[in-house]
Structures are given as structure tokens and as C-alpha cells.
N, C-alpha and C positions, 0 to 999 in steps of 0.2 A: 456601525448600525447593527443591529439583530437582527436576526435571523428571522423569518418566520417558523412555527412550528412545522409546515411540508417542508421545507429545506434541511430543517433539524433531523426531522426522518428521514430524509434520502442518503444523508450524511451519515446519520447515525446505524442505519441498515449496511450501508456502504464497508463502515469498520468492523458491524457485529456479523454481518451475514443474515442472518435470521433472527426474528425475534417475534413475540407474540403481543396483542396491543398492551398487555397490561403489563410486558418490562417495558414499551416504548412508553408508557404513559410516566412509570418508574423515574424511567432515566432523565425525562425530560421537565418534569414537574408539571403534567399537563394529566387532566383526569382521564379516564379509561375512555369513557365515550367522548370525548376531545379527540382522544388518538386515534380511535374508529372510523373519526367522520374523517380527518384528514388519512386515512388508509383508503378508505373508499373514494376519495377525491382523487389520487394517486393512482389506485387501480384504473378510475376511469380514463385517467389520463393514459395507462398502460404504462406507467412508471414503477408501476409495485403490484407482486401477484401473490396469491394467497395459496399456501401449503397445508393441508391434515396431518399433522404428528401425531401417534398412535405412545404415549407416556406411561401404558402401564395401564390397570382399572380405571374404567370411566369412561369417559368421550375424548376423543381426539382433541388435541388445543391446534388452534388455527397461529402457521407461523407467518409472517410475511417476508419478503424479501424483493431484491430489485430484479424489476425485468432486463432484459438487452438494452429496453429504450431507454431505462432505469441508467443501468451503468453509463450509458453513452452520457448520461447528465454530465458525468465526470471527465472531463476531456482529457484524452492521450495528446501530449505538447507536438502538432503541428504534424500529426500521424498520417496524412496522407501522403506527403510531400516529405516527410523523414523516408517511407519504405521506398516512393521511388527515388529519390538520391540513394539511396543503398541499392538498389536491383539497378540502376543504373552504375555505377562504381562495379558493380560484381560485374556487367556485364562489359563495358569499356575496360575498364583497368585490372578488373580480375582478384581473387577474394586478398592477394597479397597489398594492394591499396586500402583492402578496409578492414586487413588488421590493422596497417598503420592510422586509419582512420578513429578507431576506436582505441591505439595505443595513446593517442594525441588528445582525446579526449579524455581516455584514464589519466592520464599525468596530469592536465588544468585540472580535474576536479577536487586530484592528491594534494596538489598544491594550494587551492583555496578552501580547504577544511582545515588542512595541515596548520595552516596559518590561520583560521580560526580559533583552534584550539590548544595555540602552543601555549596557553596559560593556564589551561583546564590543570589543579590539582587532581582530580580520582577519575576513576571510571565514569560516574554520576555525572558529573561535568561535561565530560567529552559525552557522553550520550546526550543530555540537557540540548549541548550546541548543535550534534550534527544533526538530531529529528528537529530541531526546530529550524536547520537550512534546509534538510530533506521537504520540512511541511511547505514554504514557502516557495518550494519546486514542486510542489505538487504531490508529492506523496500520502502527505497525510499521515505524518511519520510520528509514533511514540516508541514508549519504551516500558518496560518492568522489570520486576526482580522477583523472582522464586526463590526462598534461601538463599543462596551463593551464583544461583542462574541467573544468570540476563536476560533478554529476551528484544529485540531491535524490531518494531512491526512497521511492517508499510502497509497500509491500510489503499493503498491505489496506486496506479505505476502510472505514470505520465506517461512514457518512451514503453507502452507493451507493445503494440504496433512494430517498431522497429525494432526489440527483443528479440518479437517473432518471428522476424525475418534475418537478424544476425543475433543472436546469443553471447556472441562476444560481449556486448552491452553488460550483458547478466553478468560475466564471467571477471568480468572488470570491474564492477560495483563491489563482489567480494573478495576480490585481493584488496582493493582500495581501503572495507572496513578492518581488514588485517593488518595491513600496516598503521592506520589511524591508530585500531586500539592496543597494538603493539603486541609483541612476542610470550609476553607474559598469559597473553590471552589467546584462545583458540573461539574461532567466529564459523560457524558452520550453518548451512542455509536448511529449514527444517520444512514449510513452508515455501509454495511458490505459485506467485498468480499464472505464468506461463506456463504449467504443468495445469491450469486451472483450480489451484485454492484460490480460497478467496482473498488471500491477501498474501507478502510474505514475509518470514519470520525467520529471523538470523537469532541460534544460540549462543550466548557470549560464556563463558567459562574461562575460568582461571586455570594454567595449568601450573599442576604441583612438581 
């Protein structure tokens, strides 16, 4: 089923960060004052608040983006109840139970991508598979290519909540894409919602 167009733009704010109605009208095929009236709809809901950008001569263009209530649309997977089993574990069993807690979850996740993708021909491929099992957990996961650069975005983190509260999470996600896209390639995190970008963005590079 489709979308409506306010879900398109909560969506679609969600990946860009900011935009002003006439790229959301852009991107969406939907006319300028179509996307105003649904921006207005959204403010009042407090889903979406309006910015002055200052571009140079002229007047300020007006950007929109999502509020707190905005984000919350996007649910972190079961984030109340993830932080306390983890503040619970740190404080019964002590933080050496939730490395192995999060050791045990880096290796299931190694092992069913790994075996998604042990037929992937090129890079392309294995990118292809694992943002499309990333999107399907929640991520919201694409990908690009700058000349010879890659670029891995998550556009939403499901587990920030429990990030937040043990980083090991983080810290396993990206050995996990280093081994996935192997030795030949270097994956460094440029990008990161926990430090507060809006999203975040793994460099792929070949090395020579």
C-alpha cells in the first residue's frame, strides 16, 4: 500500500535532515503548496518545525525538519526494556557479562549476513544485500558511490537507546562490516547518530 504524502515527508526529512518545501515537493512529485499544506499539518501536530536559513542575498529560505516528537515516529526496537536489561546485567553481573552479551550478538549477526551474502560477486552486491536486511531491521539503510568511494548510510538506528547506554553495540556493528566486506577494503565510521548526526555513514575504500 502507499504511503501517504505526511508519511513520505516524515520519511523522507528523516534521511535528508533538512529540506525546504520546494525540494520536498521535488522529490516527492507533489506540488509546492501540496507540500506546505502537509508541512503545516505536521507542525501542528509538532511532528515537524520550521528553520530560517540565511543562503547568501535575499531572504532567508525556510527549512523544515523533524521535532523530538518527529523522530520518536521512528521507533528504537523495544528501547525501553533493551536499556534496562542492560543497566540491569551491568549492575547484577557486571560489565564482563555484557561484553559477552554483545560478543554473542556480534557473531549471530556475522553469521546471518555472512551467509546472505556468500554469493554476492562485487562490492555492489554485498552492499545491495546487507542495507536491504539493515532496511528491514529498521535502519533505513542505503548506499552510494563517489568515484572509487562507498559510502554505507543508515538513515535511523533502531537499538540508539541501548547504544547509548553500552557502545559496545556501535563497536560491533563495525568490525562486523569489516569482515563482511573483507580485507581488501577499509570501513571507517564518518558519521554518527550517537554523537548526534543525523544519521550514520560508514566510508568503504579499497585499499591499494
Amino acid at each position: 500500500m502507499k504511503r501517504n504524502s505526511s508519511e513520505q515527508i516524515l520519511t523522507l526529512l528523516r534521511k535528508r535532515g533538512s529540506l525546504t518545501a520546494l525540494l520536498i515537493s521535488e522529490k516527492l512529485g507533489i506540488t509546492k503548496e501540496g507540500a506546505r499544506k502537509h508541512l503545516l499539518n505536521l507542525s501542528d501536530k509538532d511532528l515537524v518545525k520550521a528553520t530560517l536559513k540565511s543562503e547568501g542575498v535575499g531572504r532567508p529560505s525556510t527549512y523544515y525538519s523533524l521535532t523530538e516528537k518527529g523522530l520518536s515516529h521512528f521507533p528504537n526496537t523495544h528501547a525501553d526494556i533493551s536499556v534496562q536489561l542492560i543497566k540491569s546485567v551491568k549492575k547484577l553481573l557486571g560489565n564482563n557479562a555484557l561484553d559477552l552479551l554483545v560478543k554473542d550478538r556480534e557473531a549471530d549477526i556475522y553469521n546471518r549476513y555472512s551467509n546472505d551474502i556468500k554469493d554476492a560477486q562485487s562490492l555492489d552486491e554485498k552492499l545491495d544485500i546487507i542495507t536491504n536486511t539493515r532496511t528491514r531491521e529498521g535502519y533505513m539503510a542505503e548506499w552510494t558511490k563517489n568515484d572509487d568511494t562507498y559510502y554505507l548510510i543508515e538513515n535511523h538506528c533502531p537499538i540508539a537507546n541501548a547504544a547509548r547506554e553500552c557502545n559496545g553495540f556501535c563497536h560491533s556493528e563495525l568490525r562486523n562490516f569489516r569482515l563482511l566486506l573483507g580485507k581488501e577494503y577499509s570501513v571507517e565510521r564518518e558519521e554518527y547518530i550517537i554523537n548526534a548526526d543525523n544519521r550514520c555513514i560508514y566510508r568503504i575504500e579499497k585499499i591499494n
